[in-house]
N, C-alpha and C positions, 0 to 999 in steps of 0.2 A: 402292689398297686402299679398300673401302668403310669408312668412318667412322659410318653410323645405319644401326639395325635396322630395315629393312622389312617387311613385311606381318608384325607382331607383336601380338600384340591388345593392348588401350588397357591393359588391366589386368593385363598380364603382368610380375613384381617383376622390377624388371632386375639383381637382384642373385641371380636364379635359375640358374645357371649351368651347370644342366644339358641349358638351351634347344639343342638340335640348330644351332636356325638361327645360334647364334653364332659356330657354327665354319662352315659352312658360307658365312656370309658374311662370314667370318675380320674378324666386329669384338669378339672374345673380351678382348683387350685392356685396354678401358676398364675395365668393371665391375672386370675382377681390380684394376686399379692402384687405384680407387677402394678396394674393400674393403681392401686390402692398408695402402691409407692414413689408412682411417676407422672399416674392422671385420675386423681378419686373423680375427676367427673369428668367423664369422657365423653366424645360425642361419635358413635358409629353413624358411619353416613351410608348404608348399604348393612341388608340384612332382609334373611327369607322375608320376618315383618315391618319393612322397610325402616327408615332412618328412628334412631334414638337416644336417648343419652344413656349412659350407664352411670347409677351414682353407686361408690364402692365402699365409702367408711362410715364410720358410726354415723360421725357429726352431723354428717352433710342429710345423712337418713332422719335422723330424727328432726333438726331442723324443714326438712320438708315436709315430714308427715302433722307437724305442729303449724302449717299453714294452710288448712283443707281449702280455703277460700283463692287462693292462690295454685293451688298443684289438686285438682278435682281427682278425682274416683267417678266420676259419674259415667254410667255407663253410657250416656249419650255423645261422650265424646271418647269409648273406647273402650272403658272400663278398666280391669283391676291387673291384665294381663299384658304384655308386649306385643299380644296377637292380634287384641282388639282394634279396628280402626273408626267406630263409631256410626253414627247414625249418616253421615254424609259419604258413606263409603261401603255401604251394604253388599254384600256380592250373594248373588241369588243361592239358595239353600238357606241364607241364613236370616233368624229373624231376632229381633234386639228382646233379651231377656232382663228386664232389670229385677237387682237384687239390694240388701240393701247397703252390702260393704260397697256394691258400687253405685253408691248414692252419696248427695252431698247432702247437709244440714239443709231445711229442718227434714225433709223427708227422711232423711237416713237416722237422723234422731229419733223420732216417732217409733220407729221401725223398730229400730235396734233396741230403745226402750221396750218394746211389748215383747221379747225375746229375750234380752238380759237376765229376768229373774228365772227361768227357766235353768238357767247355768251357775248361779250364785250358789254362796255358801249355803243356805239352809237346803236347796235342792242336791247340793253335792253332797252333804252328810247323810240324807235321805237312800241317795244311793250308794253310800259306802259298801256296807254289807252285803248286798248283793254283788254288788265288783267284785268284791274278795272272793266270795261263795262259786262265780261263775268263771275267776281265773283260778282259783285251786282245780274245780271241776275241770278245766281244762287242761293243766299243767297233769292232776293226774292221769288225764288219757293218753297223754304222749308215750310214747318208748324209748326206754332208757336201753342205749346202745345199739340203737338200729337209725339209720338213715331215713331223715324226712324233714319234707319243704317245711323251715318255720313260717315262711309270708302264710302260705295257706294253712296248714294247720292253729297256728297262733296267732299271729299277727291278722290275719282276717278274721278268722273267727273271733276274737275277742270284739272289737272295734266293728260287726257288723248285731253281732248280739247287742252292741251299747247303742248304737243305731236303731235299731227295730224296738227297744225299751223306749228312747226320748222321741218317737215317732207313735210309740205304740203300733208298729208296721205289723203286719202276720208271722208269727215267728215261723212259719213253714216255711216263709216266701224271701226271706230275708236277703238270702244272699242275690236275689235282683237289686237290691241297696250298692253292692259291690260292684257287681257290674255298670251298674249306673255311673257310677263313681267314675269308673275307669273311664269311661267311654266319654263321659260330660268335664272332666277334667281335663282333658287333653288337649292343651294349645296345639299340639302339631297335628289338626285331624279340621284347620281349615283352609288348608292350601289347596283342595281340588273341591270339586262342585260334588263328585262321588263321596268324600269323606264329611263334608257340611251336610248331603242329604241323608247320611248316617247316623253325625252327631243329632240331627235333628229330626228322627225317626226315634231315636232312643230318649229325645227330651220330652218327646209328644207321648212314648210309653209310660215311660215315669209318669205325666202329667196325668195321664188316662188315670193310673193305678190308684195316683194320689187325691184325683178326683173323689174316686170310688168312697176312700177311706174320709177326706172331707166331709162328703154330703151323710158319711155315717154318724160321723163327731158332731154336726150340725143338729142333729136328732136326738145323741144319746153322748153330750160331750165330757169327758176323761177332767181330773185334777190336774195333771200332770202335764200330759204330753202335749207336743210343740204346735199339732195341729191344733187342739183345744184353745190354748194359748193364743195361736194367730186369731180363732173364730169369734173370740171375746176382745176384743181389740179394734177399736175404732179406726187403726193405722193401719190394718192388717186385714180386718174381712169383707172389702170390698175390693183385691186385689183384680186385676186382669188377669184371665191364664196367664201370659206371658209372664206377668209378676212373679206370680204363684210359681211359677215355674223354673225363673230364676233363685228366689228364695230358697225352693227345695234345691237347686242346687249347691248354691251357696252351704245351706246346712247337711247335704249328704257329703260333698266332695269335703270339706270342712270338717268335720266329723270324724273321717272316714283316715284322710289322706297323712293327715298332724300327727294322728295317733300309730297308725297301723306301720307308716315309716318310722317313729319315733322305737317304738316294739322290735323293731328287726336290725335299726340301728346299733341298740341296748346290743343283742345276740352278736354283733358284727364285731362292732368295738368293744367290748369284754375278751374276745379273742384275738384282736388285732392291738389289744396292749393287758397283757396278762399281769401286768405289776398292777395295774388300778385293779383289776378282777379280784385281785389280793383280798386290795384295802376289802371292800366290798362282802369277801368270804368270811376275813377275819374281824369285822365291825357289821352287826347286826343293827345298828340303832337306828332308829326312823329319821334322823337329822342326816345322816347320811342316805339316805336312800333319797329321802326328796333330793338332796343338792344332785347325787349324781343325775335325777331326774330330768335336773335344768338342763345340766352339764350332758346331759344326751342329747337334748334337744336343741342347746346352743348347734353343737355340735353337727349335729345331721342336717338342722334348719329344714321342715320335710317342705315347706313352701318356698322357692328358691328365690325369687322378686315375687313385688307388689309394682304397677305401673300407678304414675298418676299423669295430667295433664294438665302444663300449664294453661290457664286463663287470660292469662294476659302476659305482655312482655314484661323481664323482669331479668333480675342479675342474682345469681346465683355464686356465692364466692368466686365474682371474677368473670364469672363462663353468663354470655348474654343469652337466655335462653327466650324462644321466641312463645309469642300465645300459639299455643296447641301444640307445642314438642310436649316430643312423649318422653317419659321419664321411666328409668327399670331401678326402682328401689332394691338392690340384691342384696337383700338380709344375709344370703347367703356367703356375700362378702366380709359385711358387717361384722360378725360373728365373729370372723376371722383377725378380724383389724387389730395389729400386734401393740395398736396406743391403748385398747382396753383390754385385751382377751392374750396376753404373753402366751409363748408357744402354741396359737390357737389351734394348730392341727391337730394336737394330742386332746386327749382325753383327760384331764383332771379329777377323779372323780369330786376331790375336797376342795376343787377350787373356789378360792372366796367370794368371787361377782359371777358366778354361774347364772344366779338371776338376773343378770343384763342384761343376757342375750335381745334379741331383737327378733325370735323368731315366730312369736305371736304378734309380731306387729307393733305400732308405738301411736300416742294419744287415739283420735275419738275411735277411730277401727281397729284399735286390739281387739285382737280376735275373743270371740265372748263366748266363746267356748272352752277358754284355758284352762278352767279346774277341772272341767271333766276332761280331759287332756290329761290333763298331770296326776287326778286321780287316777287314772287306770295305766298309767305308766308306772308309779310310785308302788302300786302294787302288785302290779307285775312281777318290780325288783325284788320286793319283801315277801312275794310267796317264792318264790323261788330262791332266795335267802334259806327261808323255814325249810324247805325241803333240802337243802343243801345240795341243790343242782346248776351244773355247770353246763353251757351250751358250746360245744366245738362245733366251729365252721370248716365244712366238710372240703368249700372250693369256694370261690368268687361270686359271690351274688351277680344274678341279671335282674341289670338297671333299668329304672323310667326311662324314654330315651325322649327327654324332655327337659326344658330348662322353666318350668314354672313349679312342678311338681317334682320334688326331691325325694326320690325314693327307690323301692325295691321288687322287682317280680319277681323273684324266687330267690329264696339262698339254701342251701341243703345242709343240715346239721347232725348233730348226734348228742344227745343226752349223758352225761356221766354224774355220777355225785362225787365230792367232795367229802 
């Protein structure tokens, strides 16, 4: 793991922590432990996405996510990201998508009500079995002792196939889901007017696509799937495109990003601490498999902050924060923070409060997608348990190069059993 930031200019505040290149050269680490131990609420005043605070430990996170009335999500003053600067700050390319994580109550209630059960236990046991069936299926096409990308072969595939089921998308067409993803997730693609008429070229395709599949659900509408779901829903099917359009991104990049980082983190850190790989070999039981589950996803945190915005003035343990600072919830920090998570860097697999983590988020916006999250993580671990296969990392994964989205564009592997 590299330990200093390279090619970084001489005068760049290394407690800017929205720098791309610190994930990208996964040395994000330091600076948080630093703040976390000398400033959990920081205020950067200078940054590509201009001035913001940084909050870095637990406390301070849940504490503010337990005040939505006070620290907004509304996309009208920004949204859920550090990039957003809201409806009074529009820059041409771009047009304001609302979704409903970035919504305040009651709208975001309504919302997230007609979608919740869609992801609940009775719909996740529903899809148990097929999870299982479609990751053996895939575990067994791999090649054992031959070199290849896990993102793409596993890690997408898996997480774009669960995708195109809870959309009912066309499974021919699937992997446009992927690309959407990539393209509509990316905080760092609206700093020029070329890369906003981009992202929003690829938000008006989706929308086209999803159109298409709307007005079919509209006619002949599915038990199941998400569109059905929104189209019977009073909160939900009188959407604006633009609506519609953030929604779907919310549930594609959501979906998509949680999991597919979480999957390739499991393959990373299994080989980057071979003592927990161990535990793992030699203890089959499902009680361990979920906790490492957590303990991955504490771990990797695939969404790196959540932004919210204050509404009014107000004081923040000490720190006077003004109406409309922006604020970078970094779960990514969180995680880390050594008053809950001792030696957070490593991997635990048995660690006791694995389920703390914070990286589905904490009160009304946890993320409502988490069991199908951690189901198809969980079983992941456990098929590949049964087959008694172990994943060696070939070289150094290439990273998001991105501080919202925590994750991986390639890592190259090789298959062995055990």
């Amino acid at each position: 793991m590299a330990t200093v930031l390279k090619e970084t200019a001489q005068d760049a505040n290394p407690w800017d922590v929205s720098r791309a290149e610190l994930y990208t050269q996964d040395v994000w680490q330091e600076p948080f432990r630093q703040m976390r131990e000398k400033s959990p609420i920081y205020f950067c005043p200078e940054s590509k996405f201009g001035p913001y605070w940084s909050v870095t430990n637990y406390k301070a996170i849940q504490h503010i996510e337990a005040l939505p009335k006070v620290f907004s999500s509304s996309w009208e003053y920004g949204g859920i990201t550090v990039a957003g600067d809201g409806l009074d700050h529009l820059q041409e390319g771009d047009i304001p998508m609302p979704m409903f994580i970035a919504m305040d109550p009651p709208q975001h209630t309504a919302q997230r009500r007609t979608v919740a059960p869609a992801f609940g236990p009775t719909e996740v046991e529903r899809m148990r079995a097929d999870t299982v069936a479609r990751t053996a299926a895939v575990l067994d096409s791999l090649p054992i002792g031959q070199p290849f990308d896990w993102v793409e072969k596993l890690s997408i595939e898996l997480t774009t196939q669960m995708l195109a089921i809870l959309f009912d998308f066309s499974w021919e067409e699937r992997h446009k889901l992927t690309r959407w993803s990539d393209v509509l997730g990316d905080i760092e693609s609206f700093d020029t007017l070329e890369k906003r008429q981009h992202r929003l070229a690829t938000a008006f395709e989706m929308g086209a696509s999803f159109k298409e599949l709307w007005d079919r659900k509209a006619q002949n509408p599915g038990q199941h799937d998400l569109i059905s779901v929104m189209l019977q829903s009073d909160a939900m099917k009188h959407m604006s495109h633009e609506e519609f359009m953030g929604n779907l991104i919310l549930l594609i990049v959501g979906g998509n990003d949680t999991t597919r980082n979480s999957m390739t983190a499991f393959a990373y850190a299994m080989d980057k601490f071979p003592e927990e790989r161990a535990k793992l070999e030699q203890n089959h039981s499902h009680e361990l498999a979920v906790n490492a589950m957590h303990e991955l996803i504490r771990w990797q945190t695939p969404l790196a902050h959540m932004r919210r915005t204050a509404t009014e003035d107000t004081e923040l343990f000490g720190h006077q924060i003004k109406k409309r600072d922006k604020l970078a919830l970094w779960y990514i920090s969180a995680n880390r923070d050594e008053s809950v998570f001792p030696n957070g860097d490593k991997v635990i697999v048995d660690r006791e409060n694995a389920r703390r983590h914070l990286s589905f988020g904490y009160g009304i916006h946890r993320c409502v997608g988490a069991r199908v999250a951690e189901l198809q993580l969980t079983t992941l671990i456990s098929e590949l348990q049964k087959r008694r296969l172990r994943v060696n990392v070939l070289e150094e994964p290439t990273r998001v190069p991105a501080s919202f989205v925590h994750g991986y564009k390639s890592m190259m592997v090789e298959l062995s059993q055990y």
